[in-house]
C-alpha distance (Angstrom), angle and dihedral (degrees) to the residues before:
residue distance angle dihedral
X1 . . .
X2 3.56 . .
X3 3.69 100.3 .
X4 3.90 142.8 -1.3
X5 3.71 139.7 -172.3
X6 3.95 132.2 -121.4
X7 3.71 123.3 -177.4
X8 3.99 132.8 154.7
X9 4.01 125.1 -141.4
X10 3.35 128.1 -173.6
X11 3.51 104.2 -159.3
X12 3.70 106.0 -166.6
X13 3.99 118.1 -110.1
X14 3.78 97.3 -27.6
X15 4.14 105.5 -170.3
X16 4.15 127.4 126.3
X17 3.63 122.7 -85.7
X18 3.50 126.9 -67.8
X19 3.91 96.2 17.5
X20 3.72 111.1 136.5
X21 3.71 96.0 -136.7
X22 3.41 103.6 158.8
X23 4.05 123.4 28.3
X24 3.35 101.5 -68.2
X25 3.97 97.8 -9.3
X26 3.43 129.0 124.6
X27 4.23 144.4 136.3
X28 3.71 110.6 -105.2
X29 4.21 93.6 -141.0
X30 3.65 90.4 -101.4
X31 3.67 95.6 51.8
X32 3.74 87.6 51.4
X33 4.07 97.3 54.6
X34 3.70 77.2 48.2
X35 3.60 104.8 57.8
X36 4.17 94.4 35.1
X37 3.75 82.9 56.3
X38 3.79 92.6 60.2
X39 3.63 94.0 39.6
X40 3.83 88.1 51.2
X41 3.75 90.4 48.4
X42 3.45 93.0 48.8
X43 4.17 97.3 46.1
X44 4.25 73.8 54.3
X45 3.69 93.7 56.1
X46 4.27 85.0 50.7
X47 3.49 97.6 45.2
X48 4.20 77.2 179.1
X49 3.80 119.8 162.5
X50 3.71 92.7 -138.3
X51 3.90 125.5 36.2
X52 3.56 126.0 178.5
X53 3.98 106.7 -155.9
X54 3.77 119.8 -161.3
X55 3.93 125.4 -162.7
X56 3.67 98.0 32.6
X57 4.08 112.4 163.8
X58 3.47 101.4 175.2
X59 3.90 121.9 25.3
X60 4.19 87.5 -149.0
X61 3.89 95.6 55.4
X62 3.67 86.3 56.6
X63 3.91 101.3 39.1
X64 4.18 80.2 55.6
X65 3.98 86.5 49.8
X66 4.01 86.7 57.1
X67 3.65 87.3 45.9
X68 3.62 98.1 58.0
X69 3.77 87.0 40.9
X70 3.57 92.1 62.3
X71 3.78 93.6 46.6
X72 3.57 90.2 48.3
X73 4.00 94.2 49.3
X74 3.87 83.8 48.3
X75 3.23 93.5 52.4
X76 3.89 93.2 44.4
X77 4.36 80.0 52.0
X78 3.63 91.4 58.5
X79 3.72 92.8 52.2
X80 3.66 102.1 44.1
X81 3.66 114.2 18.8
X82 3.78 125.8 93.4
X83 4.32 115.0 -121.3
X84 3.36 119.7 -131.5
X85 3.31 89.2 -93.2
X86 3.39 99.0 68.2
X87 4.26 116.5 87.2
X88 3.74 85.6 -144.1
X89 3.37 96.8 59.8
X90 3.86 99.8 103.4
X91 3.95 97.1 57.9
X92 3.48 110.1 133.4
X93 3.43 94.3 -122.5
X94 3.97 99.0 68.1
X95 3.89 88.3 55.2
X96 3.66 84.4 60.5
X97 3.52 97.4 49.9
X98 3.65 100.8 40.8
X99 3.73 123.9 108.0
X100 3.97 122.9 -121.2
X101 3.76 113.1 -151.0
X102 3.61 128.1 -135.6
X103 3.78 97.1 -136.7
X104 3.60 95.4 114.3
X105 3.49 102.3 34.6
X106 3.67 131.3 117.7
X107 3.79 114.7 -121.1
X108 3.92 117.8 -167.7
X109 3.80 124.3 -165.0
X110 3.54 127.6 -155.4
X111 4.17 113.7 -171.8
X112 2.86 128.1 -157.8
X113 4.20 119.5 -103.7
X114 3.90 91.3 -147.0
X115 3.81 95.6 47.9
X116 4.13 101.0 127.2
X117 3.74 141.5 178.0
X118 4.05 120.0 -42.2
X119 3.60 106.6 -59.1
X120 3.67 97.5 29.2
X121 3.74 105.2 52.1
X122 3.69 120.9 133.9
X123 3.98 132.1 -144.5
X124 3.98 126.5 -110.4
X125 3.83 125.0 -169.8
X126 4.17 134.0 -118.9
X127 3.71 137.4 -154.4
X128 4.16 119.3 -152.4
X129 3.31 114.3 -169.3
X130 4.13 125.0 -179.3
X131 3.67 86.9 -162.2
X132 3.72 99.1 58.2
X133 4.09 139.5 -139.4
X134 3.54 124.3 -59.9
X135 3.80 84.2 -166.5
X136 3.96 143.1 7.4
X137 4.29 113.9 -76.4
X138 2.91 114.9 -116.7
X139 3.72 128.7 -159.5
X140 3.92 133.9 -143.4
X141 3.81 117.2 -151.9
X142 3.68 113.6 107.8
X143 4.25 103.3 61.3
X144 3.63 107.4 -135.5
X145 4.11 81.6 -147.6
X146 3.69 115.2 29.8
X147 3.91 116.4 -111.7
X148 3.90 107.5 -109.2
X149 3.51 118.4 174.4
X150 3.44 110.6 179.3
X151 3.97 123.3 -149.5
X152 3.88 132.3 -149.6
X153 3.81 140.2 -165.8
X154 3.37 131.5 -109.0
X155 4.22 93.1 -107.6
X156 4.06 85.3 59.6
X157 4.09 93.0 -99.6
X158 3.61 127.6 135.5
X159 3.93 108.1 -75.4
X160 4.03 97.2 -168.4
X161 4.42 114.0 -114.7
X162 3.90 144.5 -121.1
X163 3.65 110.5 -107.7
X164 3.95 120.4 -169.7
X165 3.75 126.3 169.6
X166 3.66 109.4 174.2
X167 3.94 122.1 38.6
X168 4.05 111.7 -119.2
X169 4.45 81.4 -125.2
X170 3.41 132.3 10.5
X171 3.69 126.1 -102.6
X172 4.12 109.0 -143.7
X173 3.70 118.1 -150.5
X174 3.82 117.5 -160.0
X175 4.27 132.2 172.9
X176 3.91 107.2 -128.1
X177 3.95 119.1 -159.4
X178 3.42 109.6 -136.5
X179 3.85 114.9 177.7
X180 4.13 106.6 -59.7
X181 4.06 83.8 -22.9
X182 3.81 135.0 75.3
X183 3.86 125.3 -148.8
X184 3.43 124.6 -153.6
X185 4.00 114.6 -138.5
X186 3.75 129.7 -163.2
X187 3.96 118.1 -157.6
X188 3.89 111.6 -162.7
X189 3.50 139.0 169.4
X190 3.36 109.3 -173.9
X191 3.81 136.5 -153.2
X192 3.89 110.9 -67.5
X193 3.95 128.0 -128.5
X194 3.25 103.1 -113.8
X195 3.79 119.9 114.6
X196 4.06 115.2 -84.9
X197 3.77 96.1 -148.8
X198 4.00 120.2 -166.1
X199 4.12 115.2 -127.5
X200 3.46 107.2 -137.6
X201 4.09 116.1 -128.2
X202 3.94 98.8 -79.6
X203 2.98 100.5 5.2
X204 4.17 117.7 122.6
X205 4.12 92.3 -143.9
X206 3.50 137.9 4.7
X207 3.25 105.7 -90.1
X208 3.97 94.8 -125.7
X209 3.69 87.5 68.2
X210 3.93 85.4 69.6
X211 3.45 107.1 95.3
X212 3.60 104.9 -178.9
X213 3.93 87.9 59.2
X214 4.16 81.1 49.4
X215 4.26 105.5 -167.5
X216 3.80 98.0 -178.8
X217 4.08 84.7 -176.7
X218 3.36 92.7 59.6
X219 3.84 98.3 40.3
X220 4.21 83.7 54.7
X221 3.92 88.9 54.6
X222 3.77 88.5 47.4
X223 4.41 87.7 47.6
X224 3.71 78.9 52.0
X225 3.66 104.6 59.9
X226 3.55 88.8 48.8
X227 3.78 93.0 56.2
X228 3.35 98.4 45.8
X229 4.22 93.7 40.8
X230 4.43 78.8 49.9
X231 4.14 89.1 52.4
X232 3.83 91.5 49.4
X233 4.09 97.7 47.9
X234 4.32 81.3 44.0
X235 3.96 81.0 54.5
X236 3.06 97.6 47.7
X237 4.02 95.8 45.1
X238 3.97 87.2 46.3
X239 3.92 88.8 58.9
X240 3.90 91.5 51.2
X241 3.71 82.1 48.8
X242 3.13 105.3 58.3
X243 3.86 88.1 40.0
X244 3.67 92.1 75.0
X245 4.36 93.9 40.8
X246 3.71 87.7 52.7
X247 4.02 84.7 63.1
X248 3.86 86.0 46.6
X249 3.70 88.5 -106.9
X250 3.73 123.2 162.0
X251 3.89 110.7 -116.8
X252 3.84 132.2 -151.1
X253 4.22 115.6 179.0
X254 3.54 118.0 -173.3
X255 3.72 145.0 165.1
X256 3.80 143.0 68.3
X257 3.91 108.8 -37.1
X258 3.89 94.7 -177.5
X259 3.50 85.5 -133.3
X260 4.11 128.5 74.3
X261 3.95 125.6 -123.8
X262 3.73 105.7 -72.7
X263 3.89 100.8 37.9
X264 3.73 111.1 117.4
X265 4.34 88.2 -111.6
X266 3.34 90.4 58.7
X267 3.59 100.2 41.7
X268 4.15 91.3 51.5
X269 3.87 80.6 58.1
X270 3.67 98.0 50.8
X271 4.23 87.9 39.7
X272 4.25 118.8 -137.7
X273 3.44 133.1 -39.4
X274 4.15 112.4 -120.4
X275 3.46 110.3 -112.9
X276 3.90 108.6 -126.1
X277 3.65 99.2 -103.0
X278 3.80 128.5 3.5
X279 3.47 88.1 -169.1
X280 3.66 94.1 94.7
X281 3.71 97.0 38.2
X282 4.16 114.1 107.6
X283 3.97 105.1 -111.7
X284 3.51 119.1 -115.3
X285 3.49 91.3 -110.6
X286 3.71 101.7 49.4
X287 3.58 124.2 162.3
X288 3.51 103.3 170.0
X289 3.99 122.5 24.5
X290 3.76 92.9 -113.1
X291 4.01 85.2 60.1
X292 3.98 96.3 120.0
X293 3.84 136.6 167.2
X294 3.41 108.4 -107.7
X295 4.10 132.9 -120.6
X296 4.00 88.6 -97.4
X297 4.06 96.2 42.6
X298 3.83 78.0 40.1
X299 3.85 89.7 60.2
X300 4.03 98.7 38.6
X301 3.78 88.1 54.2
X302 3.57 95.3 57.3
X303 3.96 96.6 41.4
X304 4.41 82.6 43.3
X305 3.78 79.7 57.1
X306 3.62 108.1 33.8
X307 4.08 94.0 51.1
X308 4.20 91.2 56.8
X309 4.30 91.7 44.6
X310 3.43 120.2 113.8
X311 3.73 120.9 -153.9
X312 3.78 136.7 -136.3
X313 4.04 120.2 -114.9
X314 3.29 89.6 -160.1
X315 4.09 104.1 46.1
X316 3.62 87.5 51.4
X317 4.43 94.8 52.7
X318 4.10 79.1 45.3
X319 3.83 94.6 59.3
X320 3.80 89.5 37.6
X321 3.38 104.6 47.2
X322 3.98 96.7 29.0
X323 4.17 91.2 -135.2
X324 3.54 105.6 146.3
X325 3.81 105.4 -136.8
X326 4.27 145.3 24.1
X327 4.09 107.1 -153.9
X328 3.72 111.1 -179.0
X329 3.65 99.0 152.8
X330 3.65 144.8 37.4
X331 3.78 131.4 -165.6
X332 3.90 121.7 172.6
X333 4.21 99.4 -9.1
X334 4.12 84.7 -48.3
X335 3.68 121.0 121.0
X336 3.98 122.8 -157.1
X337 3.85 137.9 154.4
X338 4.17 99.8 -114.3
X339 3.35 97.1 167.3
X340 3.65 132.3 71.3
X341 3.77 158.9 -163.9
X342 3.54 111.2 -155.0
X343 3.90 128.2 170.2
X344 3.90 141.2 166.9
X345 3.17 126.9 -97.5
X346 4.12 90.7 -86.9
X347 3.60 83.5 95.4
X348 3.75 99.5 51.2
X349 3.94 110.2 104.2
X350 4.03 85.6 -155.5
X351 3.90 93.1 61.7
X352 3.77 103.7 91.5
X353 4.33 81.4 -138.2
X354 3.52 94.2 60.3
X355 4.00 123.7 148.5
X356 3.78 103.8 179.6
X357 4.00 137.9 -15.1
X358 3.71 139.9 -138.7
X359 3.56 115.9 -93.9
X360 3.70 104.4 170.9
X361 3.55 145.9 -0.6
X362 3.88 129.4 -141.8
X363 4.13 129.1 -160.0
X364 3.65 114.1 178.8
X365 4.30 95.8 -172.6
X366 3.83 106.4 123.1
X367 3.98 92.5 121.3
X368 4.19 94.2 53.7
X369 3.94 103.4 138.1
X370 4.24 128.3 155.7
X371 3.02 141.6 -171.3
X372 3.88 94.4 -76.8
X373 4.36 82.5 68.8
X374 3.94 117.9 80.7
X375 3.92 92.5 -136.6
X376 4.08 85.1 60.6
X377 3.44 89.7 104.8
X378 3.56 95.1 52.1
X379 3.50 95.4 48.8
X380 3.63 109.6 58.7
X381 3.64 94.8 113.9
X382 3.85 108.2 61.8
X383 4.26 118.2 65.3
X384 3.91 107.0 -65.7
X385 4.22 79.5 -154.3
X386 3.91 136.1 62.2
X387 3.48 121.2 -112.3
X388 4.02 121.3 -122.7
X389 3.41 125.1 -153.8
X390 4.23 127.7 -165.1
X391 3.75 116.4 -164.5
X392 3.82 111.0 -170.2
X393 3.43 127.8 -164.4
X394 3.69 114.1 -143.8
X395 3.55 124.6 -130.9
X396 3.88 115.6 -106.0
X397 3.90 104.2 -123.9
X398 3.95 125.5 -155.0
């Protein structure tokens, strides 16, 4: 296969008509054939061999979005690709525009352990590939040892810890054929910002939800339980990641990570950036202060590093294409780029052990509003996200 295509959509609170999914939310049926015909318009606009899908309800609402997607890419066939009985038919440009169903695809569903009654139900991701499994998914949620990571203060004494045993969403893990190699792809949607606020025992709502009694303290400890909950499932992804490099596997992570590029989440996903030269760094074990790596530990430490980095889809179409900025999200009048397409460094043509490249990087995300816009309310329906799209082109083996 000489190239394939990876994007990620969240596609906003995807479940059938008149399911109460949040309190007091629901799709009126018209408002559901309404938003699965934008999703399947948008899957069109793809046309990606692999998508990871976040906030996914109800694995049959979305196996009827593909549906419609495929009629609407045959459809889209009829209209502007050549028959065979046309000489023309072999242009380049009609493979480009043709539409690739789904009908063979494999679609795998991860729910979500917490999802509850109407009201309280809670999203889990998917993966659809065209190109198949090499292997079952699997998906990481439940820890088979709870996450303790233990704190301490300054004068050396115990400092308490941050326990978690279940992950707020699940992260599905699936084995992608690609040509004579096979990719390993992470879906995530991780932990959101907003404020997780404690009810108190008796209480009918926490009483930072209150917003006429505003406590902005409060509200800042709540913004800080999600962070920290967000750094532990990025932990925890980053250990399944390097998992699969350790085996000299290729790695592709996608999804919404709540967070954008730089934030310290996202970054313990990706792993460090080398400094330039350890050379001049103290060692750990110093005993004297000219106790230095050397120019060979130097060199190890960077490779170490190098071979367990993951790479951003978007950084590298910014310093190709010299655009100045990815938005696929807005919350409160402020635009970001949440959601990503990272991969190792398989897919950098500068690593001597290459096996394919970028060559171009798609965001669908012209319709982003919030609820800072006064058509918010009116817009609850389509994707409150962009879409991102990797194509890769494979390297040609001997």
């Amino acid at each position: 296969m000489s190239q394939f295509s990876i994007a990620s959509f969240n596609v906003k609170n995807l479940i059938g008509p008149d399911q109460e999914y949040y309190k007091f939310q629901s799709y009126t049926p018209e408002e559901y054939a309404w938003k699965e015909d934008w999703l399947a318009d948008q899957i069109v606009s793809l046309n990606a061999d692999i998508i990871g899908f976040q906030e996914i309800f109800d694995e049959a609402s979305l196996r009827a979005t593909i549906a419609r997607a495929d009629r609407y890419g045959q459809d889209s066939n009829d209209a502007s690709v050549p028959g065979e009985d046309k000489r023309y038919r072999h242009r380049a440009i009609f493979d480009r525009l043709a539409f690739r169903d789904y009908s063979n695809a494999a679609l795998a569903f991860a729910p979500n352990i917490h999802d509850g009654d109407p009201g309280q139900r809670r999203p889990g991701v998917a993966i659809l590939s065209r190109l198949g499994f090499a292997e079952d998914p699997q998906i990481i949620q439940v820890l088979d040892t709870p996450l303790e990571i233990p704190f301490q203060t300054f004068g050396g004494d115990e400092g308490g810890h941050f326990t978690i045993q279940k992950l707020s969403r699940p992260i599905l893990k699936v084995r992608v054929p690609v040509g004579d190699q096979i990719v390993t792809v992470f879906n995530c949607h991780l932990k959101s910002k907003l404020g997780e606020f404690i009810r108190a025992e008796g209480a009918e709502y926490p009483a930072e939800a209150d917003l006429t009694q505003y406590d902005p303290v409060g509200r800042a400890l709540g913004a800080a339980r999600s962070a920290m909950r967000r750094m532990a499932e990025a932990w925890v992804l980053r250990g399944a990641i390097v998992g699969e490099l350790r085996q000299g596997r290729p790695v592709m992570v996608l999804g919404d990570f709540n967070d954008n590029e730089h934030a310290v989440s996202t970054e313990i996903i990706m792993g460090e950036q080398p400094f330039k030269n350890y050379a001049w760094m103290l060692r750990h074990d110093a005993e004297h202060r000219g106790d230095r790596y050397s120019e060979a530990q130097s060199t190890k430490i960077t490779e170490d590093i190098e071979a367990m980095r993951l790479h951003s889809a978007e950084k590298m179409f910014v310093r190709k294409s010299l655009r100045d900025m990815v938005y696929t999200s807005a919350f409160g009048g402020v635009y970001e780029s949440i959601d990503q397409i990272m991969m190792s460094r398989h897919f950098l043509p500068d690593w001597k052990g290459h096996i394919g490249e970028m060559s171009y990087f798609t965001v669908l995300n012209d319709h982003l509003t919030d609820g800072s816009h006064p058509e918010a309310p009116y817009n609850k329906l389509a994707s409150d996200h962009g879409q991102i799209m990797a194509t890769i082109q494979m390297r040609e083996t001997k």
